[in-house]
N, C-alpha and C positions, 0 to 999 in steps of 0.2 A: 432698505434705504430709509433716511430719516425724511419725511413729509416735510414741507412749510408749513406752515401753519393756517394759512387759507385751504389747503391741498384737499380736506376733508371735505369741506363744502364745493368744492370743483364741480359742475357741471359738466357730464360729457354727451353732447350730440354726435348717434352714427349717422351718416349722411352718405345715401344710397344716388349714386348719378347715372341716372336712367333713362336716357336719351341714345338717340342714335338708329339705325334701323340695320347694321347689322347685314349689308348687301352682298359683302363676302359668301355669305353661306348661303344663299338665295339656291333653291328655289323654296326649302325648309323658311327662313328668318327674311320676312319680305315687311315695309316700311307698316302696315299694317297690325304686325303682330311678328316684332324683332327677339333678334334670338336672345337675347334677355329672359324673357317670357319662355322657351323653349329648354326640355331638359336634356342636357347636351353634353353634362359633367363624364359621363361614365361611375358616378360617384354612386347615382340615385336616377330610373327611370325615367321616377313622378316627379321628381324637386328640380324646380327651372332653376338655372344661374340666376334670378332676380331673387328667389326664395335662400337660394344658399347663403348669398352675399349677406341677405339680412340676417341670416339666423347667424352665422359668425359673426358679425358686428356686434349680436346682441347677445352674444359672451364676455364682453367685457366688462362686467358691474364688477366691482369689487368692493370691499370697506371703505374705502378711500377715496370713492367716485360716486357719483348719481347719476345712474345710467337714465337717461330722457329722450325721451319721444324721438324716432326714428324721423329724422325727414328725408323724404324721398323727391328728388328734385328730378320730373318727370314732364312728358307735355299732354297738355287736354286731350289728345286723342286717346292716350293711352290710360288715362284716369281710371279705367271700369274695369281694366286690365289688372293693374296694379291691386285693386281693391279686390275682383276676384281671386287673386292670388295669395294677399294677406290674410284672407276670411280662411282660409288652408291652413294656414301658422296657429299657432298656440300662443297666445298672451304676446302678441303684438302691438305693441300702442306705435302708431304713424302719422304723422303730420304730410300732406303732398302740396308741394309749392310745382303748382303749372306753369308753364312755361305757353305762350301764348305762341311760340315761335321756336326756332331754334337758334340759339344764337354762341351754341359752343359751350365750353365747360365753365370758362371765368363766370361771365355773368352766372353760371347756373351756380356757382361756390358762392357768387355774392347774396343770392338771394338766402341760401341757406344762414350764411352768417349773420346776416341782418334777422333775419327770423330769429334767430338761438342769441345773438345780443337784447331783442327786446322780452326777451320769454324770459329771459335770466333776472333775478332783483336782487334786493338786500345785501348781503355777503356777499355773494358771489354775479358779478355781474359781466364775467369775462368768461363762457363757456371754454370748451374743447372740445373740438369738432374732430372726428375720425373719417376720411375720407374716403368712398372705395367707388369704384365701376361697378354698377350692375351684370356685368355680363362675363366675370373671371371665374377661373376656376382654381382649386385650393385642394390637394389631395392630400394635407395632413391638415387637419382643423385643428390641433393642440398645438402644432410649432407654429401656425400663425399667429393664432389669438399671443401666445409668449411675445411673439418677434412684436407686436401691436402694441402689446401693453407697455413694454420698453422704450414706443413709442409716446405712447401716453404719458410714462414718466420723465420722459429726460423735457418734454413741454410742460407740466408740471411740473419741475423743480427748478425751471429757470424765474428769477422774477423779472425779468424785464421784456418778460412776453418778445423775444425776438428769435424764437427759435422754432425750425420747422423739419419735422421729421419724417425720414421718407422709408418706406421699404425697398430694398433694393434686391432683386431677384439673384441666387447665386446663377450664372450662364453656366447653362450643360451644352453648347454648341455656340459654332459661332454664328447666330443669326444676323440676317441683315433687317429684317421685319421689325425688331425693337430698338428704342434708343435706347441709350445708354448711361449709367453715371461714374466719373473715375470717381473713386475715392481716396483720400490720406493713405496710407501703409499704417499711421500708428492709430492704434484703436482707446479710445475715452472708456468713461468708467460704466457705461452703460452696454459695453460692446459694442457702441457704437464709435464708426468714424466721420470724419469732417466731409463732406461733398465740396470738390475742387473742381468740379465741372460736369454740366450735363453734353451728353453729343446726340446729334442724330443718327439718324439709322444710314449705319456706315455699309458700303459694300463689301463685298467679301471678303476680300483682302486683308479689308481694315479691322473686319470683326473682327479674324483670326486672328489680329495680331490683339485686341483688345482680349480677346479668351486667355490668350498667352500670357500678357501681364498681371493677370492674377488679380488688379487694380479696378478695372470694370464690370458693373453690374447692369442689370437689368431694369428698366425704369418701369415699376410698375403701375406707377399709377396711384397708388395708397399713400395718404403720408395724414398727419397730424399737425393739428396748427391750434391756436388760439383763435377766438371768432374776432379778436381787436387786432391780430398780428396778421393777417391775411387783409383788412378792411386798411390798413397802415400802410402793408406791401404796396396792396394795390392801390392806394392813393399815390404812392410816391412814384410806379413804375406804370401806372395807367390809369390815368384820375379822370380821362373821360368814361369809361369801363363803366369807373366808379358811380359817375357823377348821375352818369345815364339809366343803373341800375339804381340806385336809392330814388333817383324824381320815381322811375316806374312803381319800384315797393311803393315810395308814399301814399299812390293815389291804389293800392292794392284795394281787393276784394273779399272776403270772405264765406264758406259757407259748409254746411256739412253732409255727409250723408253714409249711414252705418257707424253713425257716432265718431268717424275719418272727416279729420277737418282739411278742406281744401281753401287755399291762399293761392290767390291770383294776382301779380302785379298786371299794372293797367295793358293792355293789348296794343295799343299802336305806342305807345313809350317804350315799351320793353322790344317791337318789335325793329325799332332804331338804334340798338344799342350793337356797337361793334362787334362784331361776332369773334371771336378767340380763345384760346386753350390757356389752361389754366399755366400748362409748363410757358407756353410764349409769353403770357402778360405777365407771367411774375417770376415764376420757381426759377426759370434759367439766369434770370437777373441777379439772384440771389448772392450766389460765390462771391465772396469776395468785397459783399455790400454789410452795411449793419445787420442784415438778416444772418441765422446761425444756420444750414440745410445740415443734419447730421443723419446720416444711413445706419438702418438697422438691416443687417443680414436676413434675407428669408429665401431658406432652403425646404420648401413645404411641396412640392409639383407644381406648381404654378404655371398657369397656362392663360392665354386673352382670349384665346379661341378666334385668333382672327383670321382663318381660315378651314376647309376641310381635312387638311390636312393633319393641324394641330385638332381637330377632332378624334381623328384618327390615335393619335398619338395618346389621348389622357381615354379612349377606349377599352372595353375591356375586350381581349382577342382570342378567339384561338388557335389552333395549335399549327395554323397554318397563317397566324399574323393578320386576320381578318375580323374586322369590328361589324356585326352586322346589327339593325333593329326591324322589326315588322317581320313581315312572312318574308322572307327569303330562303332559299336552296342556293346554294353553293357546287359546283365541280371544278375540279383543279385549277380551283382560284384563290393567291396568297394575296397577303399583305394590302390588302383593297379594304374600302368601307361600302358598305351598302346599307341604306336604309329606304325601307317599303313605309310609306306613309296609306295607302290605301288599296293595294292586290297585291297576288303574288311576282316580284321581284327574281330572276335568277339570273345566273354568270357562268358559264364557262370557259374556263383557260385563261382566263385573264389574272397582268398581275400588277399592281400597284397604280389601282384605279378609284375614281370617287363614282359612283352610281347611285342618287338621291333621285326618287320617286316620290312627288305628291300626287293629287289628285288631278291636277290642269299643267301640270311640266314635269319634265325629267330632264334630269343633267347628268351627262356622263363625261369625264375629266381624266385626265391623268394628276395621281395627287402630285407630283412634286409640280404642277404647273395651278392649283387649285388655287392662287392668291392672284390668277388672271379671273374667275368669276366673273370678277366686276366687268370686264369690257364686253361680257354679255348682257348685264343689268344695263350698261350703257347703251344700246343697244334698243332695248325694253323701252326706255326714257325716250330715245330719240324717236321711235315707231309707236310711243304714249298708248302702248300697249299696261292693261291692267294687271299682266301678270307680275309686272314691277311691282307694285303695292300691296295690293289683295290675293288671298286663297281665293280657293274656289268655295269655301266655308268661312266664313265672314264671322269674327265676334263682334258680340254688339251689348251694351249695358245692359240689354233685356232677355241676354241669352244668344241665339247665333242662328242666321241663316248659312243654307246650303245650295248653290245654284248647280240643279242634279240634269238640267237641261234646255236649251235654247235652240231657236233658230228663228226663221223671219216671221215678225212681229207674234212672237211666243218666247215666253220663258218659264220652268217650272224650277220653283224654290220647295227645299225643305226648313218648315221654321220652327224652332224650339224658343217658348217664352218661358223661365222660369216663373216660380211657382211667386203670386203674389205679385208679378212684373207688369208692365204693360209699356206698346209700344206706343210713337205718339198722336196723338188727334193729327190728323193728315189725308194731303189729297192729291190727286194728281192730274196733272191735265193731258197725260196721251195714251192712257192705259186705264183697265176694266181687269178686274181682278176677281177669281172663284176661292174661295177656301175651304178648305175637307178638311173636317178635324179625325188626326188618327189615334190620337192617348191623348186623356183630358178634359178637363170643362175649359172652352172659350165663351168669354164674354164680348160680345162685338155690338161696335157703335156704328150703326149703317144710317146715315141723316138722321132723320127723325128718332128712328128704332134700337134698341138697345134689346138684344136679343142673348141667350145659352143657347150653346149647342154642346153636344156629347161625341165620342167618337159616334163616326158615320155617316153623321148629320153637315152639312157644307151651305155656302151661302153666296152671294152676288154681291161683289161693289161696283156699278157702274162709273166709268169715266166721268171723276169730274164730283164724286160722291165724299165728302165727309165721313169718316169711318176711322178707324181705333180697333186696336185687337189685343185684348186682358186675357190675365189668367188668376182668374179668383182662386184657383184651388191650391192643394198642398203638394200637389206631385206638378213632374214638368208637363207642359204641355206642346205638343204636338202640331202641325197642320200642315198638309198640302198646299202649294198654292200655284195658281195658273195664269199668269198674267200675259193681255190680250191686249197689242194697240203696235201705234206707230212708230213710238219710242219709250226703249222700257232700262231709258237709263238710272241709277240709283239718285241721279241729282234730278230728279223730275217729281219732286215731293215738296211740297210747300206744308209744314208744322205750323198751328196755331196753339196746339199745347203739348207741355211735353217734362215728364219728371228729370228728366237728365239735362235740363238747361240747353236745350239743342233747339228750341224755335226761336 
C-alpha cells in the first residue's frame, strides 16, 4: 500500500489490559495472583498469558512505525507481579499506569491514551494504540500479528482519525459465552469489512443461528484506534468518563523502580470515576455514527480462557482426550483436565471432569458446567473466607511467603526474600515471632540491634518490637518462621518504612 505521508513517523503504543482477577478458574487464578500471571496457554509451561500477550504485541515494528513503550494498564497490587514477569522477557521497555481502583476497561483505555498523547511530540503527535487483554490466548502468532498489522493499516491510512479497528474472531461453535460482531458481506480493500452491529452473548438458539449466517464473529476484544479518535469517541458518547479520568491524570504521580516507570493518577479522583467497559461506553455506539468500526478476520486459535473448560480445549491431550499438569496418574479417565499444583493427584473412571488441586483447595466440576465456578467463589465472598483471594503461598515484592501451618494462636510461614530485597521496618501489636534461617545471609533489625545470621542460626522479635528482615546476599534467602500471639492476622502490621511504597 502506498503510506501518507505522516505514516512513517506514526507512533505505535501496545497496551496490555491487565486487570481483573480471573474468578472463573479459581481455585488456580484467585484476586491475588490472577490467571493473567498463570501459564495456561498450552502453548508454553513457563509463559503466563500476561507474558504472551506482550511478546505478540511487540511484533509489531515495522519500517513504517515506532514501536514505543508497552504500557501496561494494571493495578497497585499487582505492580511487583507485572515487573517480575517482565524482568523474564528480553528487551522489554514498559511504562505501568496503576490503577488505584478498579473501575473497568474505558477509564483504563483513557489513561493509556492520555499517557501516549503527551509522550508523543513534534510530527507526530497523535499515536496508535494497539489494544489487547492480558489474559488471551493465540495458537498461531504469525496469523495474528498479519490480521493486527491490517489493523494498524487501514488506522493509519485514514486521515480523519475516525476509524477503529477491531479483530473479530472466525466462530468454530456456537457459543453463548462471547459477544458478538455482524459484519457487511462486502469486504474493503484491506480485507476488511464494515461492522453493522455489535450483539450480546445470545442464547443458544441465537448463536446457532448467528454460526449459520456466516455474518457473525466473535468479539475479541483487540482493536486499534488512534489515541485522539478514542479521547473524541469518548467525549462525545461519555464525557463524564472522560471528564473524571483526565481531572484524575492531571493531578497523577510518578516514580520508578528497575528503571519501569510507574504513573499513578490521583486515588480518590480516579476511584470516582464511573466504572464501564470499553465496548458499553463507546465501541457499541459506534455503527452507524461518525466513527468507521471495520473488522479484520482472525482465524489464529483464539481462546479468552474464561473458563476450565476452554482450558481444556487450547490443552495439549492425550490419546484418551486428557489434558493433565503436575504429578498426576490417570486410569480410565477420558476427556477430563487435571492439574496437581502441589501432591500427587489421581482419577479413576471418570469422564469429562475439571479436577484442580492447590495447596489450600480442590475443585472437582463437571467441564461442561465449569463456567458455574463462580457461584462457589460467591460463596467464598459471602463466608469472607481467604481462599477467595490468597494462595496458601503469597507473592509479595520481596519475594513470597508460604503459610505451611496454623492453629490456635500459632502459625508457621515459609519465607523466601530475594537476593538484595528486604521487607519492611515494621511491628505488630498481638504477635511475637522466632526466625530460623535455612539458606542464606539474613540481615535483621531487632530494636536497637542489627544483627547476621547464617543458616542454623535463628533469633526472637518480641511483641510489639521494631524489626526488618534483609537479604544482603546474592543468592535467595531462606527462613523459618513461628509466629506466637492472640492475633496473627496479616493486617496486624503497622510499616514505618518500606521500599515498595506500602507504609
Amino acid at each position: 500500500m502506498l503510506y501518507p505521508p505522516n505514516y512513517l513517523m506514526t507512533k505505535v503504543f501496545p497496551v496490555i489490559l491487565c486487570g481483573g482477577s480471573g474468578t472463573r478458574l479459581w481455585p488456580l487464578s484467585r484476586a491475588g495472583f490472577p490467571k493473567q500471571f498463570l501459564a495456561l496457554s498450552g502453548n508454553d509451561q513457563k509463559t503466563s498469558l500476561f507474558q504472551e500477550a506482550v511478546g505478540r504485541l511487540n511484533q509489531l515494528g515495522s519500517s513504517s512505525a515506532s514501536l514505543c513503550n508497552t504500557l501496561i494498564v494494571t493495578n497497585e497490587d499487582h505492580r511487583f507481579l507485572v515487573l517480575d514477569q517482565l524482568r523474564e522477557m528480553e528487551e522489554i521497555n514498559a511504562t505501568l499506569l496503576l490503577e488505584p481502583a478498579g473501575r473497568n476497561t474505558a477509564p483504563a483505555l483513557t489513561l493509556a491514551a492520555l499517557y501516549a498523547k503527551e509522550a508523543s511530540v513534534s510530527a507526530d503527535s497523535d499515536p496508535i494504540l494497539v489494544i489487547t487483554p492480558a489474559d488471551q490466548t493465540i495458537q498461531n502468532a504469525d496469523a495474528f500479528t498479519t490480521a493486527l498489522q491490517h489493523c494498524s493499516d487501514l488506522v493509519a491510512d485514514d486521515s480523519s482519525n475516525k476509524t477503529i479497528a477491531i479483530l473479530g474472531i472466525t466462530p468454530t461453535a456456537p457459543e453463548t459465552g462471547y459477544g458478538y460482531i455482524r459484519r457487511s458481506t462486502s469486504k474493503g480493500g484491506f480485507d476488511e469489512y464494515a461492522v453493522e452491529q455489535f450483539a450480546e452473548k445470545p442464547n443458544l438458539e441465537k448463536a446457532k443461528a448467528y454460526l449459520d449466517s456466516g455474518n457473525y464473529f466473535w468479539n475479541s476484544g483487540m482493536f486499534v484506534l488512534r489515541a485522539s479518535t478514542w479521547l473524541a469517541a469518548l467525549k462525545e458518547f461519555r464525557a463524564d468518563i472522560l471528564d473524571a479520568t483526565q481531572t484524575a491524570w492531571d493531578q497523577k504521580t510518578e516514580d520508578q523502580a528497575d528503571g519501569t516507570r510507574f504513573v499513578r493518577p490521583n486515588k480518590a479522583l480516579f476511584s470516582g470515576i464511573p466504572s464501564e467497559s470499553i465496548d458499553y461506553a463507546v465501541i457499541e455506539k459506534c455503527p452507524g455514527s461518525q466513527y468507521h468500526v471495520k473488522m479484520v478476520e482472525l482465524n489464529a486459535g483464539w481462546n479468552d480462557l474464561g473458563a476450565w473448560d476452554a482450558v481444556w480445549q487450547v490443552g495439549n491431550k492425550d490419546t484418551e482426550g486428557n489434558v493433565t499438569s503436575g504429578d498426576v496418574l490417570l486410569s480410565k479417565s477420558t476427556n477430563s483436565l487435571v492439574h496437581a499444583s502441589s501432591r500427587l493427584v489421581s482419577t479413576v473412571g471418570l469422564n469429562n471432569v475439571i479436577v484442580i488441586e492447590t495447596a489450600d483447595a480442590v475443585l472437582v466440576a463437571d467441564r461442561s458446567q465449569s463456567q458455574d465456578v463462580k457461584h462457589i467463589v460467591n460463596q467464598l465472598e459471602v463466608q469472607q473466607r481467604e481462599e477467595k483471594n490468597l494462595h496458601r503461598k503469597v507473592a509479595r515484592p520481596w519475594g513470597w511467603y508460604d503459610s505451611v501451618d496454623e492453629g490456635e494462636r500459632f502459625k508457621v510461614k515459609r519465607i523466601q526474600v530475594k537476593p538484595g530485597a528486604s521487607l519492611s521496618l515494621q511491628m505488630h501489636h498481638h504477635r511475637a515471632e522466632h526466625w530460623i534461617v535455612v539458606k542464606g545471609t539474613a540481615e535483621i533489625t531487632n530494636g536497637d540491634q542489627v544483627i547476621l545470621l547464617t543458616e542454623n542460626q535463628s533469633t526472637y522479635i518480641p511483641q510489639g518490637q521494631t524489626h526488618r528482615l534483609a537479604n544482603p546476599g546474592k543468592t535467595p534467602l531462606e527462613i523459618i518462621e513461628v509466629q506466637s500471639g492472640s492475633y496473627l492476622g496479616e493486617d496486624d502490621i503497622v510499616r514505618f518504612e518500606d521500599t515498595y511504597g506500602r507504609s
